[in-house]
C-alpha positions in Angstrom: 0.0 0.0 0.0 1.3 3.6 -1.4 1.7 6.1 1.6 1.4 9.8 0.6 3.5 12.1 2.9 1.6 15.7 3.3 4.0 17.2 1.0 2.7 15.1 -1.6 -0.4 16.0 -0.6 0.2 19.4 -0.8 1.6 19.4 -4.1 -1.3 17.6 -5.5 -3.6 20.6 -4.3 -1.5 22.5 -6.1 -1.7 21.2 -9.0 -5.7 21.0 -8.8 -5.1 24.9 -8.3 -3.2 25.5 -11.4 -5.2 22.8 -13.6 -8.2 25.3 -12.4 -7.0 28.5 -12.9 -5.4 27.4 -16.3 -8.7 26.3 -17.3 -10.8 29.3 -15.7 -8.0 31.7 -17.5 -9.2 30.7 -20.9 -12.5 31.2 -20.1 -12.5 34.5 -18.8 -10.7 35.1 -21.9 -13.6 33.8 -24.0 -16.1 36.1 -21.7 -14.0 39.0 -22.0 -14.1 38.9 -26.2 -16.9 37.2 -26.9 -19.2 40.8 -26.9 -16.4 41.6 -29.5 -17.4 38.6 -31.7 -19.6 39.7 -34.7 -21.3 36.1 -35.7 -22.1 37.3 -39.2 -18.5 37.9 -39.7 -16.1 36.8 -42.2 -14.1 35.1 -39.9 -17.3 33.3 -38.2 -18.9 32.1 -41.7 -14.9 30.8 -42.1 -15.0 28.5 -38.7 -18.5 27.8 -39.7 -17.7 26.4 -42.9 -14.7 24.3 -41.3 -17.1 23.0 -38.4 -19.1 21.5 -41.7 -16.9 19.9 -43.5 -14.7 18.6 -41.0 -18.3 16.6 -40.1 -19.4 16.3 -43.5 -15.9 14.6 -43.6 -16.4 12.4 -40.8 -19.8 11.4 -42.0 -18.1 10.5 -45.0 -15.4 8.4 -43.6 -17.8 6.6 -41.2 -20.1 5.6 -44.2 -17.4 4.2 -46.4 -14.5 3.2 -44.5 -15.5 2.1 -41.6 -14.5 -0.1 -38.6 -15.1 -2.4 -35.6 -18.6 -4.2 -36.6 -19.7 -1.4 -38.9 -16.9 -2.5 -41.6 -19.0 -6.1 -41.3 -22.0 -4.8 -42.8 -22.8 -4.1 -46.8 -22.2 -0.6 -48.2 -25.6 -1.2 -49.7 -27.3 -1.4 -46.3 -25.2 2.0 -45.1 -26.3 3.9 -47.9 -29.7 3.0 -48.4 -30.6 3.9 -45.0 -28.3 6.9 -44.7 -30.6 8.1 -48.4 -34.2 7.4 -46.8 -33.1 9.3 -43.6 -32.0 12.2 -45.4 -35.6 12.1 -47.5 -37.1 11.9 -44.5 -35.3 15.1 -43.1 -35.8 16.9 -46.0 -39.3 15.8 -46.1 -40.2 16.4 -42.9 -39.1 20.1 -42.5 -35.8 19.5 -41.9 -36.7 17.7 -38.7 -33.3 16.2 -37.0 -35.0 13.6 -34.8 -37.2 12.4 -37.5 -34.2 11.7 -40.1 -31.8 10.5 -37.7 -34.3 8.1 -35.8 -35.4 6.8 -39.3 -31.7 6.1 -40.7 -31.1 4.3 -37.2 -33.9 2.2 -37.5 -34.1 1.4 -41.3 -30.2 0.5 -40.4 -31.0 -1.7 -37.9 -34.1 -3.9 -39.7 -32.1 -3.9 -43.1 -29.4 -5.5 -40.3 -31.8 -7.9 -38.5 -33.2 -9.2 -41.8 -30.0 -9.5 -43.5 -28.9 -11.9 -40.3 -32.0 -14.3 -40.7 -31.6 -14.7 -44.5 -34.6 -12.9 -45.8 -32.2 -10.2 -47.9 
């Protein structure tokens, strides 16, 4: 069994301390220019179009390269659900829980049925 000795104690508080204030620094920071910010600006749109593709780009790699037990299924079943969820978005005024809760499920029975044979 580890003994701690109340310099090591100590020196673990202090740590906490400076972890916190490191993190509480960059915050205030954040406060302090955020009023500053203009979210129509050029700069904004830029990190907002970044934020996009770098998802778009995840989405991307996900659906055709993926891995674990996702890389066991058929590209066929990925995109085929992935198109009828984003129909179903689309279709439902662009309604997130609508298109993501279809692609999940249509997933998931394409899955189930292509287990027992039936596709």
């Amino acid at each position: 069994m580890t003994e701690y000795g109340s310099s090591s104690i100590t020196g673990l508080w202090g740590l906490l301390v400076l972890v916190s204030l490191s993190t509480y620094v960059w915050r205030a920071s954040g406060v302090a220019i955020a009023a500053r910010i203009k979210p129509d600006g050029n700069l904004s749109q830029w990190f907002s179009c970044v934020a996009y593709g770098m998802l778009a780009a995840l989405m991307s790699r996900i659906l055709l390269l993926p891995v674990g037990i996702l890389a066991e299924t058929p590209l066929i079943d990925r995109l085929v659900a992935l198109g009828v969820g984003v129909a179903i978005y689309c279709t439902f005024k662009r309604n997130m829980l609508a298109g993501m809760l279809s692609t999940v499920g249509l997933f998931a029975v394409i899955t189930a049925l292509r287990q027992n044979g039936i596709v």
